[in-house]
ZAMARGU-4260 file (C-alpha; in steps of 0.2 Angstrom, whole numbers, plus 5000, padded with zeros to 4 digits):
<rodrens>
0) 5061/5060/4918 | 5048/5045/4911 | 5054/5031/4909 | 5045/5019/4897 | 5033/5005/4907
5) 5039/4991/4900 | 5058/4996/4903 | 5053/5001/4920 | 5045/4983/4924 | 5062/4975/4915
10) 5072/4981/4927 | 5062/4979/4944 | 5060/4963/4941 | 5080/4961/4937 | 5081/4966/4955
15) 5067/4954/4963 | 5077/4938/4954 | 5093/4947/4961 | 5086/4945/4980 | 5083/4928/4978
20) 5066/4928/4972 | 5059/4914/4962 | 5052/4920/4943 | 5034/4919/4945 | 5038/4930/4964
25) 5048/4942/4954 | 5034/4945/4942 | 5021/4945/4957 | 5031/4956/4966 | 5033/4970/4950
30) 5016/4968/4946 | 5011/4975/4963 | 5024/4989/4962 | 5023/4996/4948 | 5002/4996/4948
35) 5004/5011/4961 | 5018/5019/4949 | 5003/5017/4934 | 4989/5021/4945 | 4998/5038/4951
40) 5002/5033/4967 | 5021/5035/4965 | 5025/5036/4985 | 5021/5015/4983 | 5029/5011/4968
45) 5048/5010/4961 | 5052/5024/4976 | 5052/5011/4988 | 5062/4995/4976 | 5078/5002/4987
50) 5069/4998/5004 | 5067/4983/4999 | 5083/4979/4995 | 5088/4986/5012 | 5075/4976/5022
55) 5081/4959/5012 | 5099/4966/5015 | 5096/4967/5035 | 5087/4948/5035 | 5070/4955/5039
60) 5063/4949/5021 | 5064/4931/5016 | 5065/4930/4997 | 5061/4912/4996 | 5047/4913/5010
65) 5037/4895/5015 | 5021/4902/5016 | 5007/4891/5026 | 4990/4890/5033 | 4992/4888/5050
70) 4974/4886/5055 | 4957/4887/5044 | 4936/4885/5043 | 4928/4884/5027 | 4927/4903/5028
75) 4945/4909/5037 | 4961/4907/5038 | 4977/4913/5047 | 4991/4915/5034 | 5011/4914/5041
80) 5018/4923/5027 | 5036/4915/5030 | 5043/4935/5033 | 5040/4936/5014 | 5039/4951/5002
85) 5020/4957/5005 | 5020/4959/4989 | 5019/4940/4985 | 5011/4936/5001 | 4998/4946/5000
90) 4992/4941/4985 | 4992/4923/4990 | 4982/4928/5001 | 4969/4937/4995 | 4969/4922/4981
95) 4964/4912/4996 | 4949/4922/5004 | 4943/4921/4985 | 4943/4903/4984 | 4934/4901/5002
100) 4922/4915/4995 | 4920/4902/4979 | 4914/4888/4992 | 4904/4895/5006 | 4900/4915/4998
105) 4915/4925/5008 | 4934/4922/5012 | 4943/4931/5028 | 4960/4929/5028 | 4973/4935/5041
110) 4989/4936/5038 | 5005/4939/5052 | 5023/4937/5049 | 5025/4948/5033 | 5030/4965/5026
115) 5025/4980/5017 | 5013/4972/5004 | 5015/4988/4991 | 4997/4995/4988 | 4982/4991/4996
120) 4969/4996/4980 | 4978/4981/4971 | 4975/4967/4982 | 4955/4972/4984 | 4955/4970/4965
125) 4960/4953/4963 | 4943/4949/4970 | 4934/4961/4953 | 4941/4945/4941 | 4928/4934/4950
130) 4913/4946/4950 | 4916/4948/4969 | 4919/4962/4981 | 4934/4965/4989 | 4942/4972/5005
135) 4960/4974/5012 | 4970/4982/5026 | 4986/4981/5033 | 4996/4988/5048 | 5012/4998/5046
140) 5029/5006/5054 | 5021/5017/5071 | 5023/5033/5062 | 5005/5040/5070 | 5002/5049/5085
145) 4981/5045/5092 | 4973/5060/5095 | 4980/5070/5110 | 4997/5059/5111 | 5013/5065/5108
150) 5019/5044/5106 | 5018/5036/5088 | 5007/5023/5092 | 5000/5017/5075 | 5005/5016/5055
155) 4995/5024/5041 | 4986/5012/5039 | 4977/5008/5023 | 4958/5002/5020 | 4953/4996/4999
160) 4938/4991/4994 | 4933/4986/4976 | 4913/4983/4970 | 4912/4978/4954 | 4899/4987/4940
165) 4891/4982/4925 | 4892/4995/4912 | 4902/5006/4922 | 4920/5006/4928 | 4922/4997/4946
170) 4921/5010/4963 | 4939/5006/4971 | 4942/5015/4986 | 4961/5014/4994 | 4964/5025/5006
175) 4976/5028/5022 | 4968/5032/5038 | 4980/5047/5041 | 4976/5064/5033 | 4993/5060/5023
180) 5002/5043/5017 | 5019/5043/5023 | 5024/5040/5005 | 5017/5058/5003 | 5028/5066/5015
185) 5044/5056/5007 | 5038/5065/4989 | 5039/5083/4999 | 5055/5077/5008 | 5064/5074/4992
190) 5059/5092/4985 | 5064/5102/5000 | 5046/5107/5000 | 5036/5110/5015 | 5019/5098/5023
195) 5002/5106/5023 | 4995/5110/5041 | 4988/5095/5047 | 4998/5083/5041 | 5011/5080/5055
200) 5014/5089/5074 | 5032/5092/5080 | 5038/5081/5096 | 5028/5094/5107 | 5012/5090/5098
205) 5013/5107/5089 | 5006/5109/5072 | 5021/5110/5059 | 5025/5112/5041 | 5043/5105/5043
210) 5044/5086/5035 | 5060/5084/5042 | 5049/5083/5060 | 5045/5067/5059 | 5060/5059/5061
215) 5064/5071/5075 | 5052/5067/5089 | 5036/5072/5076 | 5021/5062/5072 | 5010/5058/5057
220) 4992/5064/5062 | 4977/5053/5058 | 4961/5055/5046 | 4955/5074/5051 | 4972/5080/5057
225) 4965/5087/5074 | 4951/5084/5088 | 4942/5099/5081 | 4941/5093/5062 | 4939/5072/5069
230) 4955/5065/5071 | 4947/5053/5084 | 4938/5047/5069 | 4955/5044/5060 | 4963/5037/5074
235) 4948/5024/5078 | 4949/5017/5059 | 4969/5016/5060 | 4965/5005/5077 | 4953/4995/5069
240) 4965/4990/5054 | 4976/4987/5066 | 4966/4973/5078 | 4961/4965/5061 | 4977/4965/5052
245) 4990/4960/5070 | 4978/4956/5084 | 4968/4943/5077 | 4982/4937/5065 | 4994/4935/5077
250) 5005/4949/5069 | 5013/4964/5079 | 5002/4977/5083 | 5004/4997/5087 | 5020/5001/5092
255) 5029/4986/5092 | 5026/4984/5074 | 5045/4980/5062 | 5050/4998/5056 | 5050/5000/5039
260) 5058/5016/5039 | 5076/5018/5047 | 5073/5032/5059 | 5061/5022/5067 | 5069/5013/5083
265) 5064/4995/5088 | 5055/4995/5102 | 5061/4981/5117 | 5052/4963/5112 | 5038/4958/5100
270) 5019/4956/5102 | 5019/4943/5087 | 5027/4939/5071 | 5030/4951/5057 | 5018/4964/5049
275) 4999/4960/5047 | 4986/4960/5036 | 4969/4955/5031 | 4957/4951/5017 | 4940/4947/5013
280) 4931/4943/4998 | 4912/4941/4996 | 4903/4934/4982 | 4889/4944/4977 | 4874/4931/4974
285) 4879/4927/4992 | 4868/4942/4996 | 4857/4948/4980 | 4857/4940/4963 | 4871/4948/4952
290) 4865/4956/4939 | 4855/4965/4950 | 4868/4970/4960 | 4877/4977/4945 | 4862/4986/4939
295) 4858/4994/4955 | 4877/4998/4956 | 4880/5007/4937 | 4867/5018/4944 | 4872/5021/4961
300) 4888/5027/4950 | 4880/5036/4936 | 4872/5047/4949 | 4885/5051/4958 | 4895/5057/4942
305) 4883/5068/4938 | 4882/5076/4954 | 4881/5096/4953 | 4898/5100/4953 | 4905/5116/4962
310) 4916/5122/4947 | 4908/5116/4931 | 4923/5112/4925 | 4928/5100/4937 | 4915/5082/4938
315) 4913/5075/4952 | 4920/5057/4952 | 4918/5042/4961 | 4935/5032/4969 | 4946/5023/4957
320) 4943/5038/4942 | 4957/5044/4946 | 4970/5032/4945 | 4962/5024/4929 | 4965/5041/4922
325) 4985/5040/4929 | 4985/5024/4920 | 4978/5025/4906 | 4990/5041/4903 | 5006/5031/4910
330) 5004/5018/4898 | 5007/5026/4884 | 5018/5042/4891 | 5029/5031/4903 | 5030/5034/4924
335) 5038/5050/4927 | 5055/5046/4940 | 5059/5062/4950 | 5080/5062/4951 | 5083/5058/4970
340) 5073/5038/4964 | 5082/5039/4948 | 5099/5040/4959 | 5093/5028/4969 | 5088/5016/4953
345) 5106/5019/4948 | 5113/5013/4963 | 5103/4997/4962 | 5108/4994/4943 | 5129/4996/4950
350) 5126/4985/4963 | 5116/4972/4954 | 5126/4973/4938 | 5110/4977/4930 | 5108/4987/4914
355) 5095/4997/4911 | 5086/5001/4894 | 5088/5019/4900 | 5104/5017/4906 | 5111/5033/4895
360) 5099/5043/4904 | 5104/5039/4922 | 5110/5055/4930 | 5128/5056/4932 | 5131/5057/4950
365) 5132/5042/4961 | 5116/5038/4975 | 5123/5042/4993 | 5109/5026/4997 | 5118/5012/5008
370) 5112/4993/5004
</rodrens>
């Protein structure tokens, strides 16, 4: 089913204001969400408005979060995000770094005591408005083994960056640092459909197939799946997001990080306060004169476009094509819902008293999700 964009963005943010968030927080909050249900990137987007729910209904999100600056330079800043929604916190956030980068030519902001912030692509974006570059990671639930452990030590870990262009559309790269995003393993899970080899291992450490292996002793494998292929290089990004976004925040860091997902168990004590990220902004005549930069940058794309491709039917593109294609599409056509979130959206609505414009369409049988 597709559900219109507009009807979709009506009734999320119904929910937000239902949790306790403040207007301007509700629209924050479904702006973030629903960009990764535009941009394609459906493991991110209206899938996961039930966990939030869930979270808010076990006391680990505040809805109404005090969010500080607990120490600063003209350049940094360490953010306490109040056990917000990241996605309002994080936003803040990166608003911050841009200001810093407005003063002094790059902002770094860490961020601890926070949650899942939604997609990282959208956050490194903020920073294209103000001509600048921009850069983002967060730590996640331990849901990734390192190369040669049979332990979940690490999240996926996400890494964006976003250069502006001049003539040309803006490279925005977002990407996990495991050869899957958990997200994409829930979308298998809900079809009954089986993983590629290579991304997870069974509790021995064996390559499987079976999604259902991960909550059974199995592990997410990082970037490059195996030694062979260069999971060390995999595992060593996901540790370096991980020191930036908890280590030097303050956050918590491998595997004492909150679980996001229910199967996870809590590991005894905490390393620091919440999920971490961080953010950094840099203003481009801080290194070269803009328009020279953008110059040298529409044709840094325009030559990688126009790469030889292997099938001539297929271009080569550079990161971010894609989901601007997804968008442009959605936009118009509306964000296709598989049935298992439709159910779950359904359950939100009864429990909310919350009607949705789609409401006719809703399938018949009640969600089995517990708020």
């Amino acid at each position: 089913m597709k559900i219109p964009y507009q009807s979709l963005r009506k009734f999320t943010k119904s929910v937000f204001l239902k949790i306790g968030c403040s207007p301007q927080d509700a629209e924050k909050a479904t702006d973030v969400l629903l960009a990764a249900d535009l941009r394609g990137i459906d493991s991110h987007g209206v899938a996961r408005l039930s966990s939030y729910v869930r979270l808010w209904k076990s006391g680990r999100i505040n809805s109404a979060p005090s969010i500080s600056i607990v120490h600063e330079t003209p350049s940094t800043a360490v953010i306490d995000g109040g056990a917000g929604l990241g996605l309002v916190v994080a936003p803040k956030a990166m608003a911050i770094a841009i200001e810093k980068a407005q003063q002094v030519g790059t902002g770094w902001v860490a961020v601890n005591n926070s949650n899942h912030y939604g997609i990282a692509g959208y956050h490194a974006m903020q920073a294209l408005e103000h001509d600048m570059i921009g850069i983002t990671m967060t730590n996640a639930s331990p849901l990734v083994v390192p190369t040669f452990s049979k332990e979940k030590m690490l999240g996926t870990n996400p890494i964006a960056v976003a250069f502006p262009a001049g003539e040309q559309e803006p490279f925005i790269a977002d990407l996990a640092t495991t050869t899957a995003a958990y997200g994409k393993l829930e979308i298998l899970q809900r079809k009954n459909s089986p993983a590629p080899i290579g991304w997870i291992q069974d509790d021995e450490g064996n390559p499987t197939q079976d999604c259902a292996a991960i909550s059974d002793g199995g592990g997410l494998l990082p970037l490059g799946s195996d030694r062979e292929h260069g999971s060390h290089k995999g595992y060593c990004l996901g540790a370096m997001v991980d020191i930036f976004s908890a280590v030097l925040s303050g956050a918590n860091y491998g595997p004492w990080v909150p679980p996001y997902v229910p199967f996870l168990g809590k590991k005894e004590g905490f390393v620091g306060n919440g999920i971490g990220h961080f953010f950094g902004a840099m203003r481009i005549d801080a290194f070269r004169p803009k328009k020279e930069f953008k110059t040298h940058m529409d044709r840094w794309i325009e030559c990688f476009r126009n790469a030889k491709p292997i099938d001539p039917e297929i271009k080569v593109q550079i990161p971010g094509d894609q989901e601007r294609e997804y968008e442009k599409v959605r936009l118009i056509g509306g964000i296709p819902i598989v049935d298992s979130v439709l159910e779950d959206l359904k359950h939100l609505a009864e429990h909310f008293d919350i009607e949705p414009e789609w409401g006719s369409n809703m399938p018949s049988d009640a969600s089995t999700l517990e708020i």
